[in-house]
C-alpha positions in Angstrom: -117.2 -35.0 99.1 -117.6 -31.4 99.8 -120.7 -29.7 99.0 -120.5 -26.0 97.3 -124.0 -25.7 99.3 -122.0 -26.5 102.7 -120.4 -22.8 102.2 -121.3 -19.2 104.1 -125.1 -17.8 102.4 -124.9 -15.4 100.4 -127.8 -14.0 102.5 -129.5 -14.9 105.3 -133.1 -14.9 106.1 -135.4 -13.7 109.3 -138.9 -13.0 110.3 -138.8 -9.7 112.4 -142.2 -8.5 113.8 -143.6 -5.3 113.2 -143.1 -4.1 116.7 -139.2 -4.6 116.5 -139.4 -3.3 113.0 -140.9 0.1 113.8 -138.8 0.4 116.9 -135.7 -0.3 114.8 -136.9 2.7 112.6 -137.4 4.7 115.5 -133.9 4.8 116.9 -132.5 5.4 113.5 -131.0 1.6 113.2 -133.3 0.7 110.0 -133.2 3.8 107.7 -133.1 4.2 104.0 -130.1 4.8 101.4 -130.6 8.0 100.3 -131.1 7.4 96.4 -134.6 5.9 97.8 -136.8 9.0 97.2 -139.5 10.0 99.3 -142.9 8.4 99.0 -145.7 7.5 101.1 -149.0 5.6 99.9 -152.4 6.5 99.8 -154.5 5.8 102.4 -156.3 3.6 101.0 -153.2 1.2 100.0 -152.5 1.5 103.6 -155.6 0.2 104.9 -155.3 -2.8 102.5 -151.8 -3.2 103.9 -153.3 -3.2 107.6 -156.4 -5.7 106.7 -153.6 -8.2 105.6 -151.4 -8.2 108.4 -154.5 -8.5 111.0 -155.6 -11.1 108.4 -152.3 -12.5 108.7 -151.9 -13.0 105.4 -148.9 -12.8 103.2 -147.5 -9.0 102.7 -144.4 -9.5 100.7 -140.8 -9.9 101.8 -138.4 -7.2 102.8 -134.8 -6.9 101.8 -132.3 -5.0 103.8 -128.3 -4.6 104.0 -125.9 -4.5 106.4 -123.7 -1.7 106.9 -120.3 -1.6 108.4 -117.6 1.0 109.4 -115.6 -0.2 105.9 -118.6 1.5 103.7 -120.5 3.4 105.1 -123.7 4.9 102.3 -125.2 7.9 102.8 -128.5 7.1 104.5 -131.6 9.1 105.7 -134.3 7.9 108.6 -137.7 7.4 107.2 -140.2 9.5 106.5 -141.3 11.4 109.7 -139.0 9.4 112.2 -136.0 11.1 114.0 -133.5 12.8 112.9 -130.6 10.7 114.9 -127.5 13.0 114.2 -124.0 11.6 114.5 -125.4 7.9 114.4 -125.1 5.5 111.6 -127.5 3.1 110.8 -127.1 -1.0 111.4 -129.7 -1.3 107.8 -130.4 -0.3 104.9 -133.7 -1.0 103.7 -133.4 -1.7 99.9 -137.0 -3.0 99.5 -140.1 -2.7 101.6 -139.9 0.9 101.9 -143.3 2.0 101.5 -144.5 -0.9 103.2 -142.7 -0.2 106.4 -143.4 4.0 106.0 -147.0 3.0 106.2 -147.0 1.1 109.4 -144.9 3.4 111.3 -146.4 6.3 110.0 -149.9 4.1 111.5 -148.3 3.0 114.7 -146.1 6.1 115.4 -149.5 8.2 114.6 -147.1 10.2 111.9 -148.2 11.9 108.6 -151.2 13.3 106.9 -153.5 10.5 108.0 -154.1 8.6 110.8 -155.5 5.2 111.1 -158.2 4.2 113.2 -159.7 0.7 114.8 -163.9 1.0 115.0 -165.0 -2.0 117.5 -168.5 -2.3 116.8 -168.0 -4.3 113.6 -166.3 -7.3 115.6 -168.5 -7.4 118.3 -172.0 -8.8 118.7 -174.0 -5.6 120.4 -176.6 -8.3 122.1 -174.3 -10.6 123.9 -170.6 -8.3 123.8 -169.0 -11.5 122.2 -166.4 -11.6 119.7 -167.7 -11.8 116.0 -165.5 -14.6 114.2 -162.7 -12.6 112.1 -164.0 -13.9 108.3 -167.3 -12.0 109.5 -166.4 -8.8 110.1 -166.0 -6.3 107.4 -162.6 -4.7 108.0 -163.3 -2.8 105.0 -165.7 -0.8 107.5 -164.0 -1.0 110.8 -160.4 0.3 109.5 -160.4 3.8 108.7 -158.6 6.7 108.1 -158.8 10.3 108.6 -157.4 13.5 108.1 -156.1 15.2 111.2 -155.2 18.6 109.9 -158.0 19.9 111.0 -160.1 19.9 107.6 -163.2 17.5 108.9 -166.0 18.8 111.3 -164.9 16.6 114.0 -161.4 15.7 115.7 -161.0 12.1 115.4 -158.3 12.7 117.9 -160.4 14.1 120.6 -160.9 11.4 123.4 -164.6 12.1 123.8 -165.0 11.6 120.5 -163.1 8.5 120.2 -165.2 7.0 123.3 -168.3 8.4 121.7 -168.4 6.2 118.2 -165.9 3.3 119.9 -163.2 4.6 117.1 -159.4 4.5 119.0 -156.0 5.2 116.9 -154.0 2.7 116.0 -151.3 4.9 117.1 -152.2 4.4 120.9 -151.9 0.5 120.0 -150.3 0.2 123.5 -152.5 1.8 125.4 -155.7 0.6 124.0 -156.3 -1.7 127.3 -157.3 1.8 129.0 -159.1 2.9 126.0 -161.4 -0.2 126.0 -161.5 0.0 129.8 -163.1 3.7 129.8 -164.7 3.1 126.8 -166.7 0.2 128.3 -167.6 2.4 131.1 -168.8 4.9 129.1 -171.5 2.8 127.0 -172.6 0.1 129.8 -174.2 1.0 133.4 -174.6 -2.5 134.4 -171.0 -3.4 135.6 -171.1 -7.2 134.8 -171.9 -5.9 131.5 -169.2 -3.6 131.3 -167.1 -6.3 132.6 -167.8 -8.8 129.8 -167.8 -5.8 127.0 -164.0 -5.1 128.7 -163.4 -8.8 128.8 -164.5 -8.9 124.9 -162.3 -6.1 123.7 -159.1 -7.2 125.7 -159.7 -10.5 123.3 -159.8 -8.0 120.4 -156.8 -6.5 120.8 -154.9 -9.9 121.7 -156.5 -11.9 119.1 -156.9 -9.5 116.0 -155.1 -6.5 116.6 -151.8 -8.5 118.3 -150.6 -8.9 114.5 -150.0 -5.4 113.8 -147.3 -5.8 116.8 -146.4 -9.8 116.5 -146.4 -10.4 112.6 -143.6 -11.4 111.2 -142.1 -10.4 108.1 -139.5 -12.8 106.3 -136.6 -10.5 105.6 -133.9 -11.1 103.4 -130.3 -9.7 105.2 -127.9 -9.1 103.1 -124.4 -9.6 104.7 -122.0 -5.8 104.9 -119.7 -8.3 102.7 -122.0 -8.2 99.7 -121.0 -5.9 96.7 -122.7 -4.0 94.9 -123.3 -5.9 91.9 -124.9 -8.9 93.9 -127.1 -6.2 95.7 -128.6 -4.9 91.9 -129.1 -8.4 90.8 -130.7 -9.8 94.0 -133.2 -6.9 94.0 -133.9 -7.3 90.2 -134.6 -11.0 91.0 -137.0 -10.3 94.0 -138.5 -7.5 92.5 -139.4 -8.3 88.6 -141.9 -5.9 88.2 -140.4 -3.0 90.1 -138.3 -0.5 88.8 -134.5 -1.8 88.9 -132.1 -0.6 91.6 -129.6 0.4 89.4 -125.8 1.4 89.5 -126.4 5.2 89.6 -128.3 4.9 92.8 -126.1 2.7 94.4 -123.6 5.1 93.5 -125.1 7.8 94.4 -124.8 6.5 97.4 -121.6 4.9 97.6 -119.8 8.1 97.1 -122.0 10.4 98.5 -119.7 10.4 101.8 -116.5 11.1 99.4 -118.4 14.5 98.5 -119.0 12.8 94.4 -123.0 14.3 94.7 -124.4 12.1 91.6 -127.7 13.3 91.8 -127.3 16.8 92.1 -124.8 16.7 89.3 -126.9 15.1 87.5 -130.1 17.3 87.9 -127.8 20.3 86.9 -126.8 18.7 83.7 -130.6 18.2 82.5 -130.5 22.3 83.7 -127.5 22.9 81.5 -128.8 20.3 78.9 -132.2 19.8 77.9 -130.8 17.6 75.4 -130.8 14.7 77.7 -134.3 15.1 79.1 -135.5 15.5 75.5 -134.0 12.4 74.8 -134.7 10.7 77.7 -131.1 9.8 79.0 -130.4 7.2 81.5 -127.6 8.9 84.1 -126.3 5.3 84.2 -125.1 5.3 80.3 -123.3 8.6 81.4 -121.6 6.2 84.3 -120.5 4.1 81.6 -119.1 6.5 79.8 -116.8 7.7 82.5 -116.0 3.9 83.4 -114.5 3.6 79.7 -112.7 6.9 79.9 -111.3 5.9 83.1 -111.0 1.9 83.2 -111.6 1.5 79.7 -114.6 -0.9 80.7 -118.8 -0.8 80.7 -119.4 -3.5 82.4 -121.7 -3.1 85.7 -119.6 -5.5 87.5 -116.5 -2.7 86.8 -118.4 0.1 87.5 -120.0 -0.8 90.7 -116.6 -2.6 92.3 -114.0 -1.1 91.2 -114.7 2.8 89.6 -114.0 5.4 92.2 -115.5 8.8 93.3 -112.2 10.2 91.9 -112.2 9.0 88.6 -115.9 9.8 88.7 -114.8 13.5 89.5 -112.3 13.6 87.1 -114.5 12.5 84.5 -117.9 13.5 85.0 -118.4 16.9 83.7 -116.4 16.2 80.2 -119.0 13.2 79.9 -121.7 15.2 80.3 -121.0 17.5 77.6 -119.8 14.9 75.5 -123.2 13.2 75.4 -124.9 16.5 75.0 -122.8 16.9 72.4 -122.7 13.7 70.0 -126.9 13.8 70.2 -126.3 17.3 68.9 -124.3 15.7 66.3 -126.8 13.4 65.8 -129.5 15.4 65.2 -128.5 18.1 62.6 -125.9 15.5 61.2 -127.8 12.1 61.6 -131.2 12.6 61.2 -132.4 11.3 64.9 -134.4 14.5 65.1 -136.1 13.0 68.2 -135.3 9.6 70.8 -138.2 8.2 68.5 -135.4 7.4 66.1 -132.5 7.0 67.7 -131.5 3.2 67.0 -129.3 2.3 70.2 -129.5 4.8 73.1 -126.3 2.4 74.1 -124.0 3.8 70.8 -123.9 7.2 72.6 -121.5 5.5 75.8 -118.6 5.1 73.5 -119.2 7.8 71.2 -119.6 10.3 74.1 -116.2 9.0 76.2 -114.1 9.3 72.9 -115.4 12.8 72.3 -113.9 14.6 74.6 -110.2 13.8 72.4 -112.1 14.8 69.5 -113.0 18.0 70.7 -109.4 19.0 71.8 -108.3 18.4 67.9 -107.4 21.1 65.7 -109.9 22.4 63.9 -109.1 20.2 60.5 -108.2 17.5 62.4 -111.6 17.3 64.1 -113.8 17.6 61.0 -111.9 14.1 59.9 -112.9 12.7 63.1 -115.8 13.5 63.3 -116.3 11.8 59.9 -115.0 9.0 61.0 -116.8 9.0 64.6 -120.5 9.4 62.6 -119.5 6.4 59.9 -118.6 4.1 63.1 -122.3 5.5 64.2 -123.6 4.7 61.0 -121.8 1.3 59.8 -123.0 -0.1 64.2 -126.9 0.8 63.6 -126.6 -1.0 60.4 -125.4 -4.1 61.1 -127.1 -4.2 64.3 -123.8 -4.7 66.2 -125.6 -3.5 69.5 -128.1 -5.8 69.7 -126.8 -8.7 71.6 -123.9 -8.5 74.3 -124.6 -4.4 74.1 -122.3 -3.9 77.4 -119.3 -6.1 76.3 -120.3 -4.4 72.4 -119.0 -1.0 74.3 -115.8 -2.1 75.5 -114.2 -3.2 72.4 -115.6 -0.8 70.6 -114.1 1.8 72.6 -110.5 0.3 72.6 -110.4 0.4 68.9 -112.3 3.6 68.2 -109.8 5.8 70.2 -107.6 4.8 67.7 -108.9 5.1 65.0 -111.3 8.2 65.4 -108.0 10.1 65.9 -105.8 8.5 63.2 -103.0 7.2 65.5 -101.1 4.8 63.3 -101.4 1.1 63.3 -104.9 1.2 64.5 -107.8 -1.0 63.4 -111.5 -0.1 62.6 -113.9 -1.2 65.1 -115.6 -4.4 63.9 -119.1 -2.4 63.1 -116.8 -0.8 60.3 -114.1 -3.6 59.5 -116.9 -6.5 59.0 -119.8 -4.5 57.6 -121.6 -6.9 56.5 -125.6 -5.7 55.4 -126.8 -7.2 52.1 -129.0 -6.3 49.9 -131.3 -9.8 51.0 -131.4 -8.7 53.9 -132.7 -5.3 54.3 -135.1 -6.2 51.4 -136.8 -8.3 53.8 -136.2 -6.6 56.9 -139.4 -5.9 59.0 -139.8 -3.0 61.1 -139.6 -5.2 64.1 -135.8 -4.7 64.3 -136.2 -1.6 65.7 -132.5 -0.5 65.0 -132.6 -1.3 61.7 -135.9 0.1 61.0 -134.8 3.7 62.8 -131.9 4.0 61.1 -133.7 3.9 57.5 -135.9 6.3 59.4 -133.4 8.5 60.7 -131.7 8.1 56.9 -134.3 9.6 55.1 -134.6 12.6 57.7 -130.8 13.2 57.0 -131.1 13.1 53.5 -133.8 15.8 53.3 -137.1 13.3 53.7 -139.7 16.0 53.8 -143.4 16.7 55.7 -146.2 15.9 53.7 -148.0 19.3 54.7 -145.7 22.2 54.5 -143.4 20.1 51.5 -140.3 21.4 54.5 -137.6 19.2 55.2 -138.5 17.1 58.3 -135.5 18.1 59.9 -136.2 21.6 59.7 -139.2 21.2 61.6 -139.2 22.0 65.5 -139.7 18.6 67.6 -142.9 19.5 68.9 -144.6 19.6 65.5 -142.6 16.8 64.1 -144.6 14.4 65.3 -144.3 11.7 62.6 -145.6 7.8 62.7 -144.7 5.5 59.7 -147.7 3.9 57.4 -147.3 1.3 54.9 -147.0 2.6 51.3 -149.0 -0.8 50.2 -151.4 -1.6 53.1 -151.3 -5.1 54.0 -155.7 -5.1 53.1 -154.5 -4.3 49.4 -152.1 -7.0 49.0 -154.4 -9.6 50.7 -156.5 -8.3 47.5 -153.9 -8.2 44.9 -150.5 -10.3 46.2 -151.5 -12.7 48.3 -148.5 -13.9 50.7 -146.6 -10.8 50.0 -145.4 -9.4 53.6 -146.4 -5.5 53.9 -144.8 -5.1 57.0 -141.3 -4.1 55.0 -139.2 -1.6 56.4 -138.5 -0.6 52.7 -142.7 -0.5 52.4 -142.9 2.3 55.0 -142.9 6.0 55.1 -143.4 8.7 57.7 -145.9 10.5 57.5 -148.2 13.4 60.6 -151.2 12.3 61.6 -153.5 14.0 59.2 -152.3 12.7 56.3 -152.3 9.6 57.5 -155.8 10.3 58.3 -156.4 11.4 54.9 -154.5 8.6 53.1 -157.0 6.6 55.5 -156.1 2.6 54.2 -155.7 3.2 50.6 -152.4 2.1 49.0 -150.6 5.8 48.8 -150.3 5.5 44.6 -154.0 5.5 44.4 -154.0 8.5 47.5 -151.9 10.2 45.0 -153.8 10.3 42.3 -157.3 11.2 43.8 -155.5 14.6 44.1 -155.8 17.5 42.1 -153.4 18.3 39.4 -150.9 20.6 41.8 -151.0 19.1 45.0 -149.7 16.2 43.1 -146.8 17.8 41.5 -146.1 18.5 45.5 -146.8 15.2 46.6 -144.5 13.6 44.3 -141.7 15.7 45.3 -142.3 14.9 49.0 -142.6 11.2 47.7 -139.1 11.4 46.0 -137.4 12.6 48.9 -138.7 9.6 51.0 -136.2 7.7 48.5 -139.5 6.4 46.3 -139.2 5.9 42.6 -141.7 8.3 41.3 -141.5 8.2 37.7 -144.4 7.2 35.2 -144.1 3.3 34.5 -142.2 2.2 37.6 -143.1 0.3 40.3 -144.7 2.8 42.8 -146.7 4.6 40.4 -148.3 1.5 38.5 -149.0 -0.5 41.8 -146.3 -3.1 41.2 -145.3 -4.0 44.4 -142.2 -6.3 43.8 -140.7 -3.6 41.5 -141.6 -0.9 43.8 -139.4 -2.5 46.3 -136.3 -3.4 44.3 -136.4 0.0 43.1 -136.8 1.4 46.7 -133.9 -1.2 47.6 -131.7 0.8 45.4 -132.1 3.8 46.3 -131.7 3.3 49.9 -128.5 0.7 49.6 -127.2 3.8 47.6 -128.1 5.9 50.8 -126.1 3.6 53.2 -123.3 3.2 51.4 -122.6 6.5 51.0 -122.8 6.9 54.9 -120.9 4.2 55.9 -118.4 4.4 53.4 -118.8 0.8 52.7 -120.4 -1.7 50.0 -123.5 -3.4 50.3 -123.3 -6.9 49.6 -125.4 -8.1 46.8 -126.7 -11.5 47.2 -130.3 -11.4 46.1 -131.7 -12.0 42.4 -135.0 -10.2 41.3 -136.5 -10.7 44.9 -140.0 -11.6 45.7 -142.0 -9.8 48.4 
């Protein structure tokens, strides 16, 4: 029988030393993809990095990728190696970047810092012997200094360096001479010198001969692998990193086919600050143009088969298309800021349809946009984008072009054809599902919620004094007192409130906050209250502390809020409801 394991590797894996490593960067063979940005450690990180490998300890593995003459990604040397014009590198490194900056910064004598060996602490000063390697404190005999000229001496100055027995690490090759004059300089007796030569020759080949022999396991993937195997091998070696993600890859991939991702996408924050106040990721704006141009989200489609054309074609109408619908949302949706924007994923489809929406006749457009804001609406309420978000896009997209604009025959998408909420269901609802929670949020704020201080609408208020925070409207300490078992982590038992009031409320239950006030700032609180969707009449739920009435009558007025935005019915399927 044949084995599936009998079959090429997907990758293969190497130890290369350091020396080969640092060579390799030299020539311009190993370089970086240009999406990796510049970055070098501290020097402090660097030193740790250098104890390990003469420690010979474990230092992490690197992954690279082979390049061929079929796809060729823009790449740039390393930080401070040679510029090598007109040649193309063998490897990309993908991850182990800072790690291998740091040693050849160290053993290239490159950068800010440089790196320095002291040889007292492994040597015995009475008999010139080698101390054993778990005795000597390399915290101590690695250092680094500054050699910009800031410190009173010049660590680089070879009387100095034969003077307190301190060489570079640079001069790694040459340190046989080094040890040679510095021997001469510190011992007259010449058997002496001798052995204190002999000693440090053992240094060098017994400690130090790491920093040029060790090897570092590294993964090599094959110039066959695409692009989608390259982001999810580096997610799974790197779990705690930041993923490598289709717009750097991209970036990239079509640098060399003049498509410049990033610096299109550094002008659009410029032209919109509406994606950097909301925090957009440039890869939901790749997804847009994949489902303008392929009619797909997936990464697997936008990483093997999207091309810099279509990216061209599309890219500057998706950029104002996003800008655009979160301009929507906010005056027309209530997501006044990303704190309350339910799916940051509803704005791929909704920003690769707009661009047809915006072409519309003037009419024409007001109905899609209608139509366009209740797809928006009816998605963040039954949580359609929770689960399968990416595949979520793709049929919504297909059926949302048609029926945004009208065009006959077409469906809803399912968001608006299935709406399914209930009334059970948001009466328990916790604010744990987020989108479900930010939408009631983001509700209220459309329907004129106002500020507890200036009695304003919230929406009214500039973003950087809207800083609002929900609080429970029965604190969970009061029903421990009065309702034991009754959940006050509702979303229908929260309200949004600025810091000082919730400061002021403190944890009192908000009915009794209310009526600790004086005679008008009640009259103002009430009316704040009301437009939070509370019942605030005499004898209902809120105002006499009955917490299960409160909440049916909240429930109401809320379900009324929805439906009217989604254009749909709530299904009712709950009896009195308990808490």
């Amino acid at each position: 029988m044949t084995s599936m394991f009998k079959e090429d590797p997907v990758f293969k894996t190497n130890p290369e030393t350091i020396g080969s490593l640092i060579r390799s960067i030299h020539d311009g063979s190993l370089a970086l993809p240009n999406f990796q940005r510049s970055f070098v450690w501290e020097p402090k990180r660097t030193v740790e990095l250098i104890k390990s490998i003469i420690l010979r300890y474990p230092a992490g593995t690197l992954l690279t990728w082979e390049q061929s003459s079929s796809h060729r990604f823009d790449s740039r040397p390393f930080e401070e190696a040679p510029e090598n014009s007109g040649l193309q590198p063998r490897r990309l490194v993908l991850d182990g970047q800072q790690r291998l900056t740091s040693l050849y910064h160290v053993l290239a004598g490159k950068g800010e810092y440089q790196f320095f060996i002291k040889v007292w602490p492994f040597i015995d000063p009475t008999s010139y012997t080698l101390r054993p390697l778990e005795e000597v404190e390399l915290e101590t005999a690695i250092v680094a200094y500054d050699t910009r000229g800031r410190l009173r001496f010049n660590p680089l100055d070879h009387e100095w360096q034969l003077s307190n027995g301190t060489f570079p690490l640079s001069n790694f090759q040459g340190l046989r001479k080094s040890f040679k004059a510095f021997s001469r300089a510190v011992v007259e007796e010449r058997e002496k010198q001798d052995v204190l030569e002999e000693t440090l020759h053992q240094l060098r080949e017994g400690y130090l001969q790491p920093l040029e022999s060790y090897p570092f396991p590294v993964v090599d993937l094959p110039e066959r692998t695409s692009l989608l195997a390259v982001c999810n091998i580096f997610e799974t070696l790197n779990k705690s990193a930041k993923p490598l993600g289709a717009f750097e890859l991209l970036t990239a991939k079509f640098y060399p086919s003049g498509a410049r991702l990033r610096e299109w996408w550094e002008s659009a924050q410029e032209e919109y600050p509406i994606l950097v106040e909301f925090d957009i990721d440039p890869y939901n704006l790749l997804q847009a143009v994949s489902l303008r141009a392929r009619g797909s989200a997936q990464r697997a489609d936008i990483l093997g088969k999207l091309t810099s054309e279509e990216l061209k074609q599309n890219w500057s109408a998706t950029v104002t298309a996003a800008a655009d619908v979160l301009d929507m949302l906010k005056r027309e949706c209530g997501v006044i800021s990303p704190q309350w924007l339910p799916y940051g994923m509803l704005l791929v489809p909704m920003a690769a349809i707009w661009p047809e929406i915006a072409a519309l006749r003037t009419q024409q457009r007001g109905h899609a946009r209608e139509r366009l804001r209740q797809y928006y609406w009816c998605s963040v309420f039954t949580e359609n984008f929770d689960q399968g978000a990416n595949s979520q896009v793709g049929a919504d997209y297909r059926l949302l072009k048609g029926w945004v604009l009208s065009q006959e025959g077409s469906r809803a998408p399912e968001a608006v054809e299935t709406f399914g909420l209930t009334d059970a269901d948001l009466l328990s609802a916790r604010s744990n599902r987020k989108a479900l929670y930010r939408g009631v949020m983001s509700l209220l704020i459309q329907g004129g919620a106002k500020d507890f201080p200036s009695a304003q609408a919230v929406s009214n208020i500039r973003p950087s004094e809207a800083k609002m925070e929900t609080v429970q409207i029965f604190p969970k300490v009061w029903l421990q007192q009065e309702l034991a078992g009754a959940s006050a982590d509702l979303i229908l038992n929260r309200i949004m409130v600025d810091g000082e009031t919730r400061r002021s409320i403190k944890m009192r239950p908000i009915h009794e906050y209310l009526a600790a006030q004086d005679s008008p700032l009640q009259t103002k609180l009430l009316d704040v209250l009301g437009s939070h969707l509370v019942n605030v009449e005499v004898g209902y739920g809120f105002r006499i502390g009955n917490y299960a009435d409160f909440l049916q009558e909240r429930l109401s007025l809320v379900l009324e809020a929805i439906e009217e935005v989604t254009g749909q019915v709530v299904i009712l399927d709950s009896e009195a409801g308990q808490p």
